[in-house]
N, C-alpha and C positions, 0 to 999 in steps of 0.2 A: 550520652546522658543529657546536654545540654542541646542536644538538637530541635527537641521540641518548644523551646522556648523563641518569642519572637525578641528583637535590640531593646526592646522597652523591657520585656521579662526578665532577659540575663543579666541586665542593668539592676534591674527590681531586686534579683538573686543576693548580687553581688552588696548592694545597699544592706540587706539581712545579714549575710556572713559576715560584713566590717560590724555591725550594730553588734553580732556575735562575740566579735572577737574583742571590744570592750568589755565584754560584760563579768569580767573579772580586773575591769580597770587597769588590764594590762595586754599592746600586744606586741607577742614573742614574737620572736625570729622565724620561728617553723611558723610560726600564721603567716607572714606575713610573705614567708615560701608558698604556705598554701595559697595564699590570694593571687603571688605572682601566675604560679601554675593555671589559674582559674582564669585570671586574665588571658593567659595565651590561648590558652582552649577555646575561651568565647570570642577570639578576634576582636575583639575592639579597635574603637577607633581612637586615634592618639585622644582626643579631648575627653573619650568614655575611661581611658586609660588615666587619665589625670582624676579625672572626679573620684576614680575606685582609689586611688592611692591617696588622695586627699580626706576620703572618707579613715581610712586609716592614721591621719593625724589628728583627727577631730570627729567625733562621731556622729555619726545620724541624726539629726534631731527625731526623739523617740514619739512625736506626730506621724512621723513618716512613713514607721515600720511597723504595718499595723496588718497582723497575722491574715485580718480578712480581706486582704486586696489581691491576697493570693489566688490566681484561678484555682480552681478545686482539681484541676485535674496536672497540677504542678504542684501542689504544697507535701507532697510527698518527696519528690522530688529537693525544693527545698528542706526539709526537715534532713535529710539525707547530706548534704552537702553540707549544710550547718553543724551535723553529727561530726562531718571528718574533718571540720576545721577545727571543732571544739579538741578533737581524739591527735591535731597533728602534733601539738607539743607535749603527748605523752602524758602529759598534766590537768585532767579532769577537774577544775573545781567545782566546790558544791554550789555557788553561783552560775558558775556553767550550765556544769547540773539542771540548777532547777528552771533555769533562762529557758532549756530546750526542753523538759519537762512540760514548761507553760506553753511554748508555742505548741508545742506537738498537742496539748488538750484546746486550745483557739480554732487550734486549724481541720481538726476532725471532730 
């Protein structure tokens, strides 16, 4: 899944799913399962491993994550990994909801 992306991309990813994972002002335990899992997959480096978990105590500034810096030929891909972080705690809110609603009409 995350093969096609290059250290800058998966970085990119991972900045969106924590920005995600605010977006109901709260994150849970299973996010924060899914992020670890996400991390290990993409190999990171100890200091790319810091900034994702850091992102998780304070979120993105919403400058940063901006639907259209997605290559086109990845933003499905993102939409997709954003879906299963939103879906890990079982718990859809309609902020969630409509957070991935909006990128999904941004990015297509």
């Amino acid at each position: 899944m995350f093969e096609a992306l290059n250290p800058a991309e998966r970085l990119q990813l991972m900045k969106f799913v924590c920005a995600f994972a605010w977006s109901d002002l709260e994150v849970s335990g299973e996010e924060r399962l899914f992020v670890a899992d996400c991390i290990r997959r993409l190999h990171f480096s100890d200091e790319e491993r810091a900034q994702v978990w850091a992102w998780l105590e304070v979120p993105p500034p919403a400058e940063e994550v901006d639907p259209t810096s997605i290559p086109a030929e990845h933003r499905q891909l993102f939409i997709e990994a954003i879906g299963r972080l939103v879906a890990s705690d079982d718990e859809v809110t309609a902020a969630e909801r409509e957070s991935l609603v909006l990128l999904s009409q941004l990015m297509m």
